[in-house]
N, C-alpha and C positions, 0 to 999 in steps of 0.2 A: 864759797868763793873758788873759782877754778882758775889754777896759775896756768899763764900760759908757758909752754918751752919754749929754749931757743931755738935757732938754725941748727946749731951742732948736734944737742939733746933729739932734736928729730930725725936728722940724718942719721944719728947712730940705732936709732929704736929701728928706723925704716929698715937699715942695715940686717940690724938683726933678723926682721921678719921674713928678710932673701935670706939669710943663714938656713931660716926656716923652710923656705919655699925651696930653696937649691938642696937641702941635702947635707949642707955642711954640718956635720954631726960634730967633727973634732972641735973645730972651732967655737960650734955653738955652744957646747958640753963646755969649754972653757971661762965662756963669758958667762955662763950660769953660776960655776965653779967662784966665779971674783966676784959673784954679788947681783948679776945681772939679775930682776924677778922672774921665776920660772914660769909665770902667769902670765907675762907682760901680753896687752888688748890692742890690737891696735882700734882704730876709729869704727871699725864693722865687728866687734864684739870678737873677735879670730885673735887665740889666742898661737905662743907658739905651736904648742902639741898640733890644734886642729892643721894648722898650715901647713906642720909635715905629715901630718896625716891626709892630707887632700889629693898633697902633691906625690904619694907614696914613697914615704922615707921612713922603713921601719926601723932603719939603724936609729935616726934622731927622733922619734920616736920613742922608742927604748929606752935612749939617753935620756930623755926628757923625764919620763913618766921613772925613771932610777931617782932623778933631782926631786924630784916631786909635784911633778904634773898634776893638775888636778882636770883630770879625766872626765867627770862631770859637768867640767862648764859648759855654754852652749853660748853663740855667736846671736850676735841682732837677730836672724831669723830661723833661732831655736835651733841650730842645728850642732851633733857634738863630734868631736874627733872621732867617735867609733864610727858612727853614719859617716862621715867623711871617708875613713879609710874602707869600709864595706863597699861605697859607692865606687871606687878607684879598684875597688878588687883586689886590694892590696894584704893577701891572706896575714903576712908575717904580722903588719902593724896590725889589724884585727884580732891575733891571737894575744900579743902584748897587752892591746888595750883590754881584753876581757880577765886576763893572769891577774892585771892591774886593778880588776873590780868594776870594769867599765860596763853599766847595765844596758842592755841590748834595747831595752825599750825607753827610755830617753829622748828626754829633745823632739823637734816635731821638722819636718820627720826624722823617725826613731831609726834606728841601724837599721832593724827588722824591716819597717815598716820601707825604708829604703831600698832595700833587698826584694823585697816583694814589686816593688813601684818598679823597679829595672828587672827582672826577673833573675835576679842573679842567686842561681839553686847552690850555686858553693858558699857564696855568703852565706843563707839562711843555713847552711848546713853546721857552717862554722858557729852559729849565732845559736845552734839545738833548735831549729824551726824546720826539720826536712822534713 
């Protein structure tokens, strides 16, 4: 059985998700801190981490993956916060995510395999694929 939420319960998840997409590290790192889940999905399988990982925010990033990000997950169409931040070129969050255990071949497509797809040589560098 699936509950629905209300107006407020979605407006605040929506919220969050810009916390994720903006960068807002201090904030976000707070409402994790009260309770908030570190996983929380929205409707396209994107959790927070991927979001600041898309959007290149290795600070919340960081924050997130401290609270306990799970690193491995993958969105609707298999893709994971490391391929995310590879694709953005966003070195800091890619180093994070791999510190953090994040496997470079994962998800479809894989970081690697994303890296190659855009030819992005510092990625696969950063990824041990030069």
């Amino acid at each position: 059985m699936t509950e629905e939420l209300d107006d407020a319960t979605l407006a605040f998840a929506h919220r969050m998700f810009d916390l994720a997409r903006g960068g807002a590290t201090g904030e976000l790192a707070a409402q994790v801190d009260a309770g908030l889940p570190v996983n929380l999905t929205n409707s396209k399988g994107d959790t927070l981490l991927i979001l600041a990982a898309y959007h290149a925010h290795p600070e919340t990033v960081a924050a997130l993956l401290d609270r306990g990000a799970d690193h491995g997950r993958t969105n609707d169409r298999g893709q994971t916060a490391l391929a995310a931040a590879v694709f953005r070129s966003s070195a800091e969050a890619v180093r994070a995510l791999l510190a953090a255990g994040a496997d470079p071949d994962h998800g479809s497509p894989s970081a690697v395999e994303t890296a190659r797809f855009f030819d992005l040589a510092p990625m696969l560098a950063l990824l041990g694929q030069d």
